[in-house]
N, C-alpha and C positions, 0 to 999 in steps of 0.2 A: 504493500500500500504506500509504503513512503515513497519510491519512485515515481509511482501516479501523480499520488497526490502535490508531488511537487514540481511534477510538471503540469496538473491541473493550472496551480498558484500562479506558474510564472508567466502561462495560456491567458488565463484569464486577466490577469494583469495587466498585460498586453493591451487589454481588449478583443481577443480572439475566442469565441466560443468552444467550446470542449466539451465532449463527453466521457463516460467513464461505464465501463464494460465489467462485469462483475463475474465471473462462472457459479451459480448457485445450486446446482446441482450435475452428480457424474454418476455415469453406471462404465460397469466394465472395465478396460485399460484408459479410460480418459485419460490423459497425463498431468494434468492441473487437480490440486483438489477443490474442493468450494471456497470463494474468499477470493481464488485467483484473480490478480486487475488487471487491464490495461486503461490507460488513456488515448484518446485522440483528440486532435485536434482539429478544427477545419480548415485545416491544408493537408491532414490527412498522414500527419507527424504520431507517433507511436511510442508512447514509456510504459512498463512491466508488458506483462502477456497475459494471456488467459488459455490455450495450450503449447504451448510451446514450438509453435509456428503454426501447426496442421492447420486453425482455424481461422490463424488471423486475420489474412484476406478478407475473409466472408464477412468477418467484423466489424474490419474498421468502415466496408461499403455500406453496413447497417447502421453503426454510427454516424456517418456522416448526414444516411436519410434522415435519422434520429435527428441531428441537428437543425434541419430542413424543418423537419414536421414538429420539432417541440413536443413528440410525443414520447415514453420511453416504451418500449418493446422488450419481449422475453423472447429471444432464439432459441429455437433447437437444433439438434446435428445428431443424427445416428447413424447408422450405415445401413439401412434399409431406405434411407430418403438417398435422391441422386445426387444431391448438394453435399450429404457429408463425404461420397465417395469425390467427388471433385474436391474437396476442402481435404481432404486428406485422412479421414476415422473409417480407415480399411481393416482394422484390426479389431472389429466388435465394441470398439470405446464409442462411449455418449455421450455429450453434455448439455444443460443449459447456462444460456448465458444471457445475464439482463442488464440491457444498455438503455442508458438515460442520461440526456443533457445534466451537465454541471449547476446550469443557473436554478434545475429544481433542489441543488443541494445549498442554495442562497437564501434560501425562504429565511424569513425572521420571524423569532420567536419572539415571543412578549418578553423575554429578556434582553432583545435587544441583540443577540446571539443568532448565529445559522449554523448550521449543521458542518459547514463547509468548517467554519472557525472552531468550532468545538473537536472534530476531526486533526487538525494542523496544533491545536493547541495539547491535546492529549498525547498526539505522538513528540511535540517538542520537550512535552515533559515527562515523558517515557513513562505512560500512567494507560491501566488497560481501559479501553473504551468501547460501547458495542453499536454497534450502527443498524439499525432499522428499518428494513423498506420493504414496503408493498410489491411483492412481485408476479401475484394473479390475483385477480378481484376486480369489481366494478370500474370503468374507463376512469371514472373520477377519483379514484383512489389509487389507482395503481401509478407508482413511484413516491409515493409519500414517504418520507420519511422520517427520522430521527436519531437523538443520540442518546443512548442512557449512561450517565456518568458513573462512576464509584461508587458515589454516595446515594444514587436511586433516584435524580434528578434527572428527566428526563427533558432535553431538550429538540425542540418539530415541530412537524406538525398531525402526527398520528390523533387517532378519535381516543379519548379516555378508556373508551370500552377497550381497545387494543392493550393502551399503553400499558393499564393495573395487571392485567396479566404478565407482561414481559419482562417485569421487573427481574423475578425469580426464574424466569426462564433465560438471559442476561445473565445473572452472577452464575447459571451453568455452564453460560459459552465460555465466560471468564474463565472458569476451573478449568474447563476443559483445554479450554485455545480453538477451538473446533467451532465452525460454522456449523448455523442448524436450519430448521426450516418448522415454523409451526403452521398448522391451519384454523381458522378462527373462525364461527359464524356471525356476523353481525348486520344487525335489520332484514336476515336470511338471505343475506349474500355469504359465499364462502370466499373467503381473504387467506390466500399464505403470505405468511412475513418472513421473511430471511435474516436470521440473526448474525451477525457478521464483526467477530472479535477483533478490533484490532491492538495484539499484545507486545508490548516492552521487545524491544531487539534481543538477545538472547546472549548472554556475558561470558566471557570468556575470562578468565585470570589465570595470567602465566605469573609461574613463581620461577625468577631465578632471567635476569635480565641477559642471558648469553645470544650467540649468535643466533644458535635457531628460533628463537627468539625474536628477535627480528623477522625473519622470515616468516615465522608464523602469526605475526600480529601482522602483517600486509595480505593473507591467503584467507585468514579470517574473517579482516575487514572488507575484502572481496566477498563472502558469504553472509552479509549482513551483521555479525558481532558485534559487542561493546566491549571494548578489549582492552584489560586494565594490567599493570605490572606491575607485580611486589617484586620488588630488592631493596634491601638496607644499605646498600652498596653501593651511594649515591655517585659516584664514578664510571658503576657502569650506566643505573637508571637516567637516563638523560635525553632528554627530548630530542637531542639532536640523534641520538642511536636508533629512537623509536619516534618520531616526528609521526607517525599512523596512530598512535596508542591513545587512546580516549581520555587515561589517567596514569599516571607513575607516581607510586605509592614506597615509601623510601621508609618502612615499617618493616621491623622484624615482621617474620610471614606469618603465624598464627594472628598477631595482632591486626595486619594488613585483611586478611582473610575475612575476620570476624567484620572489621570495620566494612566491608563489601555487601554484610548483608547473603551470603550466601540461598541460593534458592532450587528447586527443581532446574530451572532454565538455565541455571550457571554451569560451566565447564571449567575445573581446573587444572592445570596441566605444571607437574611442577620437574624443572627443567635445569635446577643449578648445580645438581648431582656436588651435593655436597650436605652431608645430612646435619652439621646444623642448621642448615637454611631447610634442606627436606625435611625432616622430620615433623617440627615445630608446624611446619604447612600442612603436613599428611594428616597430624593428629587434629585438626581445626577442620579437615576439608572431608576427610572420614567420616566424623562424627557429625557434620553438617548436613542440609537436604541436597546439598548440591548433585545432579543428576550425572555429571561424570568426572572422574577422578585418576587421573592416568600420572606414572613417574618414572623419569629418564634413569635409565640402569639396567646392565644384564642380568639376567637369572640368578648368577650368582651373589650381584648387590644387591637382588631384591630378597634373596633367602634372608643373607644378614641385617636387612632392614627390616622383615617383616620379623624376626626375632628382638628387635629391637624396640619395634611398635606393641607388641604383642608387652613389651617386659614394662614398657609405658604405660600400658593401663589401656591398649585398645581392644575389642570384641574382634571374634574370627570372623563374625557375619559384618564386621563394621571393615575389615578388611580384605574381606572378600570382594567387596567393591570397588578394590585398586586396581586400575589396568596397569600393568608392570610388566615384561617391559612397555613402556609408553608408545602405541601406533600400531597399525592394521602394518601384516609383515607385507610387505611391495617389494621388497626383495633391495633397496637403496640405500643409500650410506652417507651422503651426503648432505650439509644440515637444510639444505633445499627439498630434498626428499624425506628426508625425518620429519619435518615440518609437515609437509604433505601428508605422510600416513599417518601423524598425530590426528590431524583436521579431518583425515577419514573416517577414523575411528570415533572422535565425538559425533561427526553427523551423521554415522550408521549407530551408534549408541540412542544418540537423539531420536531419530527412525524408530527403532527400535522401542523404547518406551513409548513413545507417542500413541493415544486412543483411537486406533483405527481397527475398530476386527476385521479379521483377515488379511491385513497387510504386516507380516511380520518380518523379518529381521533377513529371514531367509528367500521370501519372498520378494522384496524388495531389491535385493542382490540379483536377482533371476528374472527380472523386471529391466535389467540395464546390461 
């Protein structure tokens, strides 16, 4: 969403009308999941996707009518219609995809607020938010939309009747991260809304400011991260080393860690293979929710580490969740390639834990 949306901003800015393409629902191999964006603009200019080329033609020609007609539209594509075999879903994949001029994302609310600003404003302050829109139902309803904030302040312009329901059905998108779709009857019209999370970029914290290090907080940053570096070691942590890095944190690395706030969404990777600085990190990042946990060292530095964590006071289930050595094995040696199968491993890790049934770990590998 953040590349849309901020080529949305700089479109309309401009004065350039724009649309925004949303994928809200997928059967089969689609290869987007719901949530998926793109923008366009009316010269017909393109930021994010919504499948990862196969459709996008077909889309941005729909948006552009979109713009024309001021109306927003729900597309399909399946591979029993002859459009999705021209657009490219020869492999049993489906989607929809609902596209709608920008300027209906302008409306003001009695706050004084539009959905467009509550959108831009949420993601600047890296706070989860859920977006709201009508995407079948009665002509006059359909692209309405809204935002519902943290606090259950809902800003739109949806009907009452909708919004008191979504409130709770919102802080489940949030838990999840996962776009939904509810249906609703109202004045016996049937309405679905597409509930649409947009959550915090996803943290990465390298402990231990070396080389690969570097190179991993540029591969990361490429993969949308917020990428932070403990080292105490203010000689090496230096902006000028890592000028990518979001934050350098010049804290013994427990302390650094804790101050982080550690979460599900977090990745640590700790990297200075030097067990005062490792240790101190492991025991903080272990014991924390942090969703992955990986440390530079052979088999053999990890036996003698994990006897050492073990005699520190950590659980075998608390370190059973260390990836050791650090990186999906690629077969490479070099801190460019270290770096690389580090970053594979937290986003088949990520993959991997993420609520999708039947898309597991193994399947996703088999998939590509």
């Amino acid at each position: 969403m953040r590349e849309a949306l901020k080529a949305l901003q700089a479109w309309t800015q401009a004065g350039q009308p724009a649309a925004l393409a949303t994928v809200v629902r997928t059967w089969g191999s689609a290869p987007r999941r719901p949530g998926a964006k793109m923008a366009v603009s009316q010269a017909g200019e393109m930021a994010g996707s919504v499948s990862g080329g196969c459709v996008e033609a077909a889309v941005v020609e729909e948006a552009l009518r979109t713009l024309q007609s001021g109306a927003p539209k729900l597309l399909h594509f399946e591979v029993q219609d002859e459009a999705a075999w021209e657009v490219g879903l020869t492999c049993g994949g489906r989607l929809e995809v609902f596209v709608e001029p920008v300027a209906g994302l302008r409306q003001t609310a009695p706050s004084g607020r539009t959905v467009f600003d509550e959108l831009q404003s949420s993601l600047d302050q890296e706070q989860p938010v859920v977006r709201v829109v009508v995407v079948r139902g009665p002509e006059g309803m359909l692209g309405r939309s809204a935002v519902i904030l943290p606090d259950g302040r809902i800003i739109g312009e949806l009907e009452p009747a909708l919004t008191d329901g979504l409130r709770l059905e919102a802080q489940a998108a949030v838990k999840s991260g996962l776009a939904d779709r509810k249906m609703y009857s109202l004045q016996g019209d049937e309405v679905e809304v597409f509930l649409d999370p947009l959550m915090p970029p996803p943290t990465l914290v390298i402990v231990g400011a070396v080389h690969i290090a570097i190179v991993l907080t540029r591969l990361a940053k490429a993969l949308g991260f917020r990428v932070v570096i403990v080292d105490p070691r203010r000689s090496f942590n230096t902006p000028e080393r890592f000028p990518d890095a979001d934050a350098l944190v010049t804290l013994w690395p427990d302390d650094g860690l804790r101050g982080e706030g550690l979460s599900p969404s977090t990745a640590v990777a700790v990297l200075s293979h030097d067990p005062k600085l490792d240790d101190p990190a492991l025991l903080a990042a272990l014991q924390s929710p942090a969703g992955y946990v990986g440390a530079l060292g052979s088999r053999r530095t990890h036996a003698r580490r994990r006897s050492r964590l073990l005699e520190a006071g950590l659980k075998e289930a608390e370190l059973d969740r260390l990836h050791a050595p650090i990186g999906l094995d690629l077969g490479g040696d070099s801190p460019e390639e270290i770096a690389l199968s580090i970053l594979a491993e937290i986003v088949a890790t990520r993959a991997a834990q993420a609520p999708q049934p039947g898309r597991s770990l193994g399947e996703l590998r088999a998939q590509r």
